[in-house]
Steps between C-alpha positions, in 0.01 A plus 500: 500500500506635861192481721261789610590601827212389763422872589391561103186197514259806597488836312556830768270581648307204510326371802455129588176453690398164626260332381194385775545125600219268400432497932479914489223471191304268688484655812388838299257298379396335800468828642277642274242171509523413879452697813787529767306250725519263217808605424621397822312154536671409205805555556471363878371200388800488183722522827377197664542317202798600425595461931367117493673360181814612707372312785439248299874482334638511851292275632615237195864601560452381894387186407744439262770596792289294770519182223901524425575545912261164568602318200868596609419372886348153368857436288 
């Protein structure tokens, strides 16, 4: 038995429309619940969170570098 050709999965005429994301619902309903100020200290403050865990990777990654070139010196 042959298979459908792709161009047959969707009847004519047929839109797709995409669905929200889980982050667009919550921002809608941030929006309706929190003011833009708040709005705006949140997500300034999700920012620096987000800002120092990288800070923090890097700053684990450098010591891991600065261990290997004095463990390498010492040999």
């Amino acid at each position: 038995m042959p298979a459908a050709p792709v161009n047959e999965a969707m009847p004519t005429g047929t839109r797709a429309t995409a669905l929200p994301s889980l982050t667009d619902a919550l921002r809608a309903v941030e929006s309706l619940l929190m003011s833009g100020g708040q709005r705006t200290a949140r997500r300034n403050a999700w920012t620096s969170v987000l800002e120092d865990r990288r800070r923090a990777k890097d700053r684990v990654e450098a010591e891991r570098v600065l261990e290997r070139v004095s463990s390498a010196a010492h040999s």
